[in-house]
N, C-alpha and C positions, 0 to 999 in steps of 0.2 A: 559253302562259303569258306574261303580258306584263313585258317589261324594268323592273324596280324603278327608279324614281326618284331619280337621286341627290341626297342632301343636300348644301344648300347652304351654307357655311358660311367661315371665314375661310381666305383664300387658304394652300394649301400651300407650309410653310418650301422652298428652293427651296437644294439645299449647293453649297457653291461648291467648286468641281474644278478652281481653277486652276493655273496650276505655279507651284510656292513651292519656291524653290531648299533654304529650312528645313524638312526633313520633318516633324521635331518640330514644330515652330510649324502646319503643315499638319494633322498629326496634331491636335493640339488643335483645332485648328477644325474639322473634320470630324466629329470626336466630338460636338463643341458643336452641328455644324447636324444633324445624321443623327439624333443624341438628339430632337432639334425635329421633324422629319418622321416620326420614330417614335412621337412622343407623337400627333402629328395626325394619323397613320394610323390609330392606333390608337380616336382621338377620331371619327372622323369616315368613315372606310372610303372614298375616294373611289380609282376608276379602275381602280387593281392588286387583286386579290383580296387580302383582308386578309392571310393566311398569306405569300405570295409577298412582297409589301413587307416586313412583317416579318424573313422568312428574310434576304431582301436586306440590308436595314439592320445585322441581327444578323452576319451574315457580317459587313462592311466595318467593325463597331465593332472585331469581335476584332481584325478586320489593323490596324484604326489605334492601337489600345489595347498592340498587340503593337510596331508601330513605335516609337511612346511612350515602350516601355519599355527598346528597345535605347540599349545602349552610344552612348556622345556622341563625338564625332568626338578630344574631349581625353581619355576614359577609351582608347578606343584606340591613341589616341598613347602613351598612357602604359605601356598595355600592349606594344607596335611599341619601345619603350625599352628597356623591362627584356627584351626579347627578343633585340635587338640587343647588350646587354652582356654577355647570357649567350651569345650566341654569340661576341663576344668573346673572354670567360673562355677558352670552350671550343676557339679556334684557339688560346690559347695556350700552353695544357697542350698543346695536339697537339704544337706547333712545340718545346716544350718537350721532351716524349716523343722525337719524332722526332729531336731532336738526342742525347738518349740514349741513342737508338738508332744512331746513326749511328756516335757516339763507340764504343761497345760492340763497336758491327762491324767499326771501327780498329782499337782493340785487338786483337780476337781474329783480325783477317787476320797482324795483325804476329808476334804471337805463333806463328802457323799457318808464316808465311815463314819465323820463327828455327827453329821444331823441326825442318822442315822442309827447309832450304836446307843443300845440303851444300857441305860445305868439307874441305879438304887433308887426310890423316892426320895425326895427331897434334895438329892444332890445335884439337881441340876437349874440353871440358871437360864432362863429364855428358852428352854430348853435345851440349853448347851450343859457340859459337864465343867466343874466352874475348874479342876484340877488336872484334865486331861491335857495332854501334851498339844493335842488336837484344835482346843476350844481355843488357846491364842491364835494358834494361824489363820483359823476360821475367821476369829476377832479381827486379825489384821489383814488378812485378804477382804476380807468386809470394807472394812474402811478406806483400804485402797480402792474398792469398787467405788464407794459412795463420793470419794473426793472426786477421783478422773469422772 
């Protein structure tokens, strides 16, 4: 069977692949010249079997149509912003917490040392020490429990 003849006809758009530090701006032009060689492929059938050029083409529009559409370097930023403030926020409820925690632990050691910590007969009161530094706070962290 003899090799069909190819036609001859205006020279193939030819896309430019070069590095463009702008993806987006790359992205556009690439859409623009591959759109171009896909119409003349499509016009004209020369060299790649029609399907294959095609597939080709159609592959590489999605990837550049899909870069196109990503996020821009200032929507990120923007987004890397409000991420960084919310982690912020978020160490400072900890550091907040944690000191609450801390405090909390204060108390209830000190309290543990008064019920706890013995002393002389007779010197003590409910069993608290009536003179100890201890035995008001006990006092008054009491009272605060029993009001709230």
């Amino acid at each position: 069977m003899p090799l069909k003849r190819l036609k001859r006809g205006a020279p193939r758009p030819t896309p430019r692949f070069a590095e463009d530090p702008d993806i987006r701006a790359y992205a556009a032009v690439a859409i623009k010249d591959l759109t171009a060689l896909k119409k003349h492929e499509e016009e004209h059938q020369i060299d790649m079997p029609h399907k294959l050029a095609t597939a080709v083409v159609e592959a590489f529009l999605h990837l550049a149509r899909r870069v196109k559409q990503s996020p821009t370097n200032e929507q990120i930023a923007q987004r890397l912003a409000r991420v960084e403030l919310s982690v912020e926020k978020t160490q400072k409820e900890v550091s907040q917490a944690s000191q609450e925690i801390n405090t909390t632990k204060s108390n209830t050691n000190r309290l543990v040392e008064a019920i706890c910590q013995p002393a002389p007969p007779g010197t003590r009161a409910n069993g608290f020490t009536k003179n100890s530094p201890s035995f008001s706070h006990v006092m008054a962290s009491l009272e605060l429990y029993m009001q709230a």
